[in-house]
C-alpha positions in Angstrom: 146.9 -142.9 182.8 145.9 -146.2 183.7 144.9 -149.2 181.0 144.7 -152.8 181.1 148.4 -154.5 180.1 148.8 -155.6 176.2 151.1 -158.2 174.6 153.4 -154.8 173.0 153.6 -154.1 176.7 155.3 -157.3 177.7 158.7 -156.0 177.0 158.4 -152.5 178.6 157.0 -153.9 181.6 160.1 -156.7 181.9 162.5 -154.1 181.1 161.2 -151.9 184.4 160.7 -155.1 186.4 164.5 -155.8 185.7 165.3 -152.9 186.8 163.5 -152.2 189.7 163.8 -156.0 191.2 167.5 -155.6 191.3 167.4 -152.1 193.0 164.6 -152.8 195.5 166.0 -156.6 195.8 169.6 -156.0 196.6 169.7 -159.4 198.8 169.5 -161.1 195.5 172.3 -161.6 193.1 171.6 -159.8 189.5 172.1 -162.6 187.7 168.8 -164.0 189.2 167.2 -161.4 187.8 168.5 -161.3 184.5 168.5 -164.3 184.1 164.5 -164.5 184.4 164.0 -161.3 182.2 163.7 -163.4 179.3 160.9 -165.8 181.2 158.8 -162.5 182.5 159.0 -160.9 178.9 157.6 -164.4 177.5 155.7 -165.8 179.6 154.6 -164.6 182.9 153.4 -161.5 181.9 151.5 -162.0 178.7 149.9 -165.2 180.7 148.8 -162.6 183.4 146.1 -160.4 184.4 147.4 -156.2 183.9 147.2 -152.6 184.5 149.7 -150.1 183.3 150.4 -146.8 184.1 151.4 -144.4 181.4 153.1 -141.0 181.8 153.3 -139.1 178.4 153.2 -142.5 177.0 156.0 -143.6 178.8 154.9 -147.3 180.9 156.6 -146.3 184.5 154.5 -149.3 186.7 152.1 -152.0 186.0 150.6 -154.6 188.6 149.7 -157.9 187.5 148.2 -160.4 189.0 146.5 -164.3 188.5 142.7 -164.7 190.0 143.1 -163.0 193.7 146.6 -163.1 194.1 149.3 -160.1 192.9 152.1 -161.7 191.2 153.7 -157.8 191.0 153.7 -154.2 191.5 156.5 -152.3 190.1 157.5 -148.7 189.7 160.4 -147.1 187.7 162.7 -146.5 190.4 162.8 -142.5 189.1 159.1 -142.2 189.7 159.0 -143.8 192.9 156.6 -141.9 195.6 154.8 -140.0 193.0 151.1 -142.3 193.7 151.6 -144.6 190.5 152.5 -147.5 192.7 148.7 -146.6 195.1 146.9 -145.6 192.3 147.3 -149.3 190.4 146.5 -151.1 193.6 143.3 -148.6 194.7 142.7 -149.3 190.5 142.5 -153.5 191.0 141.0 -152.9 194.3 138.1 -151.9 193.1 137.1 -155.1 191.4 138.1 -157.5 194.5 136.9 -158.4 197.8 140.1 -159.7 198.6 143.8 -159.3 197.4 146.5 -161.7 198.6 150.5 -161.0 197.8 154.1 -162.3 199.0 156.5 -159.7 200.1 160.5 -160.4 200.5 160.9 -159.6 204.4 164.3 -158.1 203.5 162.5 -155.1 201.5 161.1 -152.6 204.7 159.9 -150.4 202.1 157.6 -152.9 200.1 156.1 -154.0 203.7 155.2 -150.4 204.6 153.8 -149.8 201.6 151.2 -152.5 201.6 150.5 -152.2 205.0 149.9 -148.4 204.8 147.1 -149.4 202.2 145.2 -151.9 204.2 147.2 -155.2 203.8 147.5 -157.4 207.2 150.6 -160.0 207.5 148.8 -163.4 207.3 151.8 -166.0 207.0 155.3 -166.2 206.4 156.5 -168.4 203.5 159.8 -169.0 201.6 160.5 -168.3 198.0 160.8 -170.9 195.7 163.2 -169.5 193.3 165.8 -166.9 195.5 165.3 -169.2 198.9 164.6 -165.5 200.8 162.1 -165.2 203.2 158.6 -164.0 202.3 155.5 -162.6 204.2 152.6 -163.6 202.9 150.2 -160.4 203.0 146.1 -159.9 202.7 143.9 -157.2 202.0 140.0 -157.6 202.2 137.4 -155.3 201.6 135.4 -153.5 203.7 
């Protein structure tokens, strides 16, 4: 099931976000990412646009995002490559003419994944906050 993000899902979604950024982000040294746990659970994501997906009432992914641009997508890494990942982006798709997203360049997986659902490399960019390179990705409708 899919439903827009609430404030009481803050803390789920940080917790899977944790856990999946340092499995999928293993150029990156934990502490980065658990470090920022605390800023995701307080701020980031209750100051962001949300969908979540339940299973059995269990959150397992959520994508959030801030006017055009995905700040997110994450899957519990032991429901990976089950469609929760494409059905919250085909979900927020509907509503836009045009998405916009970084992606590490070190994650294949990510890269493949966006690009086997329409997104187009646009730019390269460097993150802020780990120093890795980023692609910059966008989708557009149509």
């Amino acid at each position: 099931m899919i439903r827009a993000m609430t404030a009481s899902d803050a803390g789920p979604a940080a917790d899977l976000w944790l856990e999946a950024s340092v499995r999928a982000h293993d150029f990156v040294a934990d502490a980065f990412w658990r470090s920022n746990h605390p800023a995701m659970a307080g701020q980031l994501l209750p100051q962001s646009e949300g969908l979540v997906h339940l299973t059995d009432g269990r959150l397992d992914g959520f994508i959030c995002w801030k006017d055009d641009f995905v700040l997110g997508l994450f899957v519990h890494p032991g429901s990976q490559r089950r469609g929760i990942g494409s059905a919250l982006l085909e979900h927020l798709k509907q509503d836009r003419s045009r998405l916009s997203l970084h992606v590490y360049q070190q994650n294949p997986a990510a890269l493949a994944f966006y690009e086997s659902r329409g997104f187009v490399t646009s730019g390269r960019s460097t993150c802020p906050h780990t120093g890795c390179a980023e692609i910059v990705m966008e989708w557009t409708a149509g």
